[in-house]
C-alpha positions, 0 to 999 in steps of 0.5 A: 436718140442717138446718144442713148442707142448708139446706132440707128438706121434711118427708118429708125431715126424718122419714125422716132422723130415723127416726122412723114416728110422724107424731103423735110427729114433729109433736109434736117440729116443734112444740117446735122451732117458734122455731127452724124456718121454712119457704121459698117451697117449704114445705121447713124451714129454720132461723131465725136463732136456729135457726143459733145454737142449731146452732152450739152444738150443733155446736161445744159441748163441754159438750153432747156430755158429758151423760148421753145421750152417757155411756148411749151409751158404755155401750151401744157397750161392751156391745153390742161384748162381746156382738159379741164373744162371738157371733163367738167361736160361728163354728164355726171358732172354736168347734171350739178350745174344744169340740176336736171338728172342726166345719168339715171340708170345703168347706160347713161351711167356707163356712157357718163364713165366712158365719156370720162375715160375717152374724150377729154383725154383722147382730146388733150393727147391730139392737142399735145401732138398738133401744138407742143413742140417736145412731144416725149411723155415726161413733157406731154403728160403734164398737161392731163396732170395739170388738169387732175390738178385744176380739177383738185382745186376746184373741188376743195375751193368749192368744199371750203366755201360751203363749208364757210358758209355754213358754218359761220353765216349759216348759208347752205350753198351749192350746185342745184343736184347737191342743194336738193340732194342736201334737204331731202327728206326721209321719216325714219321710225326710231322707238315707234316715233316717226322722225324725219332726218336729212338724206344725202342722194345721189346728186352729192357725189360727181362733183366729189369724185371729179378729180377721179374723173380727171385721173379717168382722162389721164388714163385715156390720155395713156392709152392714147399715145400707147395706141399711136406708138403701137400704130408706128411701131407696126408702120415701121415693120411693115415699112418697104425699108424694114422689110430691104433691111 
């Protein structure tokens, strides 16, 4: 931080840091102490070995394979299955599995979206900041992403089964809502003849649009942390030290 903005007070420095244990943070200052000086204004600045270490840090592949980063990976690779499988709980997802229609009607349907926008991405975003030891967003985003991910492969690998399925054994599978949704049955009157024709309902659709679904929980995931760096950033001016400063 430091090595990006030059001088920082200390308010500055802790807030960045997320970090609440005044005790702890000093603690930290104090181990740092070689590599950090202070100006005319008291704010921290680096010291010429301070920019070196920096630079290292910056630009060293070597530190970025330790075990921190590889605990990292894991927990971005759990954290986006769990994403995963609380977007498959939207309703409007659900109901292909259950095969009992749960988002008939305008409010459930609204509910069903909010449900996609909100929880699983707001669940991710409170696992990222309790578990991952580098919350920057370009590291904690992956995990929403990796969801969107899983969510994509679910639904091609779904979509090329059936589509195996049906075209080389004959076999119509699917979810209960998509096999009803699949054969229902309409009469259409073609030159004064009733025909009957295949009709495709509702239910063929939330498993197709899951994937938006888990573009729904990164965008909640978004507004989130948007949310939680809005709250800081007023904390850090309504602070007793902004406001000495």
């Amino acid at each position: 931080m430091l090595k990006e903005e030059q001088h920082l007070t200390y308010v500055e420095l802790m807030a960045r840091s997320r970090m609440s244990n005044t005790g702890r943070f000093n603690y930290h200052l104090k181990v740092l102490a070689d590599f950090l000086g202070k100006d005319e204004d008291g704010r921290y600045c680096l010291t010429e070995k301070g920019w070196h270490v920096a630079q290292l840090l910056s630009n060293g592949s070597a530190w970025n394979s330790d075990g921190k980063n590889r605990a990292n990976f894991r927990g971005i690779i759990l954290i986006g299955i769990l994403g995963f499988a609380a977007t498959l709980l939207n309703p409007a997802i659900l109901e292909n599995f259950v095969g009992t229609p749960l988002t008939v009607g305008m409010w459930p349907s609204i509910l069903s979206v909010l449900y996609g926008f909100l929880v699983p991405g707001a669940f991710m975003w409170l696992l990222c900041n309790k578990h991952l030891k580098n919350q920057e967003i370009p590291n904690t985003v992956k995990a929403p992403l990796f969801s969107v991910v899983l969510l994509m492969f679910f639904v091609l690998t779904f979509g090329l089964i059936s589509w195996v399925a049906l075209s080389v054994w004959g076999i119509r599978i699917g979810f209960p809502l998509l096999q009803e949704g699949a054969s229902a049955p309409r009469i259409v009157i073609q030159n004064g003849h009733e025909v009957i024709t295949q009709q495709m309902t509702y239910g063929t659709m939330p498993i197709l649009t899951s994937p938006l679904a888990g573009i729904y929980s990164l965008a909640g995931f978004l507004l989130a942390e948007a949310l939680q760096r809005l709250h800081e950033s007023k904390k850090q001016e309504n602070s007793p030290q902004a406001r000495a400063l």
